[in-house]
C-alpha positions as CSV (number, residue, x, y, z in Angstrom):
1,X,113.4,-27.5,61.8
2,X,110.1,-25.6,61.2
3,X,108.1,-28.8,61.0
4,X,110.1,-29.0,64.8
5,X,109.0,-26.2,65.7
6,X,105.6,-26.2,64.7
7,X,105.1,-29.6,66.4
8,X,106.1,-28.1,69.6
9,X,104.4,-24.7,69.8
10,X,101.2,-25.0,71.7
11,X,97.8,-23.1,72.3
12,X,98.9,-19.1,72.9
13,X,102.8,-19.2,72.1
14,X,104.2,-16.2,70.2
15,X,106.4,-17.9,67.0
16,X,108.5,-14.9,66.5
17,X,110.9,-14.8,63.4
18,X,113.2,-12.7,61.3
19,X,111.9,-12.0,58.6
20,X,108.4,-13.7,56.8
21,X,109.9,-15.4,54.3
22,X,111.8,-17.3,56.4
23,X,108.8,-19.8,57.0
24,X,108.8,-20.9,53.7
25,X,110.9,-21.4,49.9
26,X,106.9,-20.0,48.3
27,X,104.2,-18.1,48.8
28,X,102.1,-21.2,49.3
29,X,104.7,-22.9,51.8
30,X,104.9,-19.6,53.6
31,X,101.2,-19.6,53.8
32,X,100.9,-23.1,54.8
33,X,103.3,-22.5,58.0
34,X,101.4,-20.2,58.9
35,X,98.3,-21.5,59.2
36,X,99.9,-24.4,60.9
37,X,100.6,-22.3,63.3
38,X,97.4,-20.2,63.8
39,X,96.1,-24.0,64.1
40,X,98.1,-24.8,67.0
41,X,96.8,-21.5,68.9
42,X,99.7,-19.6,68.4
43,X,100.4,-16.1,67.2
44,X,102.8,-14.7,64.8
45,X,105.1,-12.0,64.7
46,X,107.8,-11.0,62.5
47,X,111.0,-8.2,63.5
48,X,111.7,-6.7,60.3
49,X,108.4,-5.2,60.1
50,X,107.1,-5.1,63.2
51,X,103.7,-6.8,62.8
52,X,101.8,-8.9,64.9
53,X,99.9,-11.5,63.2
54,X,96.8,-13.0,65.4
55,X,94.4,-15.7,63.2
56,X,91.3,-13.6,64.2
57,X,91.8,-10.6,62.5
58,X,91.0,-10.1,59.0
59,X,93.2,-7.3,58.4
60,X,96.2,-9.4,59.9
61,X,95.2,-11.7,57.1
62,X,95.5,-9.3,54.4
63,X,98.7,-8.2,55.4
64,X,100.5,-11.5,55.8
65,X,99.1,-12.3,52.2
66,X,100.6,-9.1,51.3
67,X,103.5,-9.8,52.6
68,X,103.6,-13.5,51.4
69,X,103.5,-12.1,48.1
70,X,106.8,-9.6,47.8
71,X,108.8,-12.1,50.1
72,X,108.4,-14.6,47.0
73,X,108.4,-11.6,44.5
74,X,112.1,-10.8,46.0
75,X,113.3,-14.6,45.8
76,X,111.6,-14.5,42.3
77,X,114.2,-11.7,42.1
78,X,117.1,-13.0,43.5
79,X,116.4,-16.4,41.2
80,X,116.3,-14.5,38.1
81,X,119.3,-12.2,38.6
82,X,121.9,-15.0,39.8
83,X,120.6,-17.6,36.4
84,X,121.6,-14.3,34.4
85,X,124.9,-13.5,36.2
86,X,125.7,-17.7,35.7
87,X,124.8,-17.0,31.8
88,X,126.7,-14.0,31.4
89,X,129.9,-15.7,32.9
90,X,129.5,-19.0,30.9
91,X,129.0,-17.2,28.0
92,X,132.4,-15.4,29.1
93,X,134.3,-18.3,29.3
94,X,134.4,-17.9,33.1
95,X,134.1,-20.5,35.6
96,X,131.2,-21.0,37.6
């Protein structure tokens, strides 16, 4: 679906989504998409946080990383806390 999209956008679209982490399972896939996108011409703008993301401006850069960065530090999270909740149950006796 994103590949989809990114095929279609084209030179000064706005790819507007949710949330950043949306774009990507990683860091590095979030990243990726994103540049894809800048490639294509387009800009980038996210609802949960209001920003704006152009590929021109350095601080926009800085930002996205930053925000690259706890969207895969929360899934990092998320990851760790449901493998201990399925450890604590097995160990339990409790069905997955």
């Amino acid at each position: 679906m994103l590949k989809g999209l990114i095929d279609y956008i084209r030179d000064g679209d706005e790819v507007i989504v949710t949330r950043l982490d949306q774009l990507g399972r990683s860091l590095k896939s979030i990243l990726e998409a994103i540049e894809h996108i800048h490639r294509k011409g387009a800009n980038l703008k996210t609802i949960d946080v209001s920003l704006n993301v152009s590929s021109d401006n350095p601080f926009s850069v800085a930002i996205i990383n930053l925000c690259g960065i706890f969207a895969q530090l929360e899934r990092d999270l998320i990851r760790s806390r449901n493998a201990e909740g399925r450890e604590e149950a097995k160990a339990q006796g409790k069905p997955r």
